[in-house]
C-alpha positions, 0 to 999 in steps of 0.5 A: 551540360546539354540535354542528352548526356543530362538523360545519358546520366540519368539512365545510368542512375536508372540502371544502379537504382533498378540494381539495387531492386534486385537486390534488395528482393533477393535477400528479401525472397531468401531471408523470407525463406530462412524465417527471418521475417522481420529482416526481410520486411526490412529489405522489402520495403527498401527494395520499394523506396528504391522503386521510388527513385526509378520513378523519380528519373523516370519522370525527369527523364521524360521531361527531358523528352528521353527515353528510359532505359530500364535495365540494371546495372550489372548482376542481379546475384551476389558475389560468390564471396557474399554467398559463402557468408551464409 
């Protein structure tokens, strides 16, 4: 594999991880609303676990001499489906 799909790869993991940041600070924001305190902490910190991978490929991608794309995946809502479950 050369080196520029190896960075083309990598960003697309950026973009998912930093999908997944929003998401997991989304239902942290609401839970915190709805006082669900302890589940929200929950979220947060994975929200910031997932920081930890951006970093990671982050620093990979630079080693590789590329640029990091930092743009989510998709959405940062969820479906209207998951918000009918509320």
């Amino acid at each position: 594999m050369n080196r520029t799909h190896s960075i083309e790869l990598l960003n697309v993991a950026v973009g998912d991880e930093l999908q997944a940041v929003h998401q997991y600070m989304y239902f942290h924001f609401h839970l915190t609303d709805q006082g669900f305190e302890p589940l929200a902490v929950l979220f947060k910190r994975t929200a910031i676990e997932e920081m930890g991978h951006v970093e990671a490929l982050a620093e990979r991608i630079l080693f590789l001499k590329g640029d990091v794309k930092m743009q989510a995946a998709g959405p940062s809502r969820p479906s209207p489906t998951l918000r009918r479950c509320w």
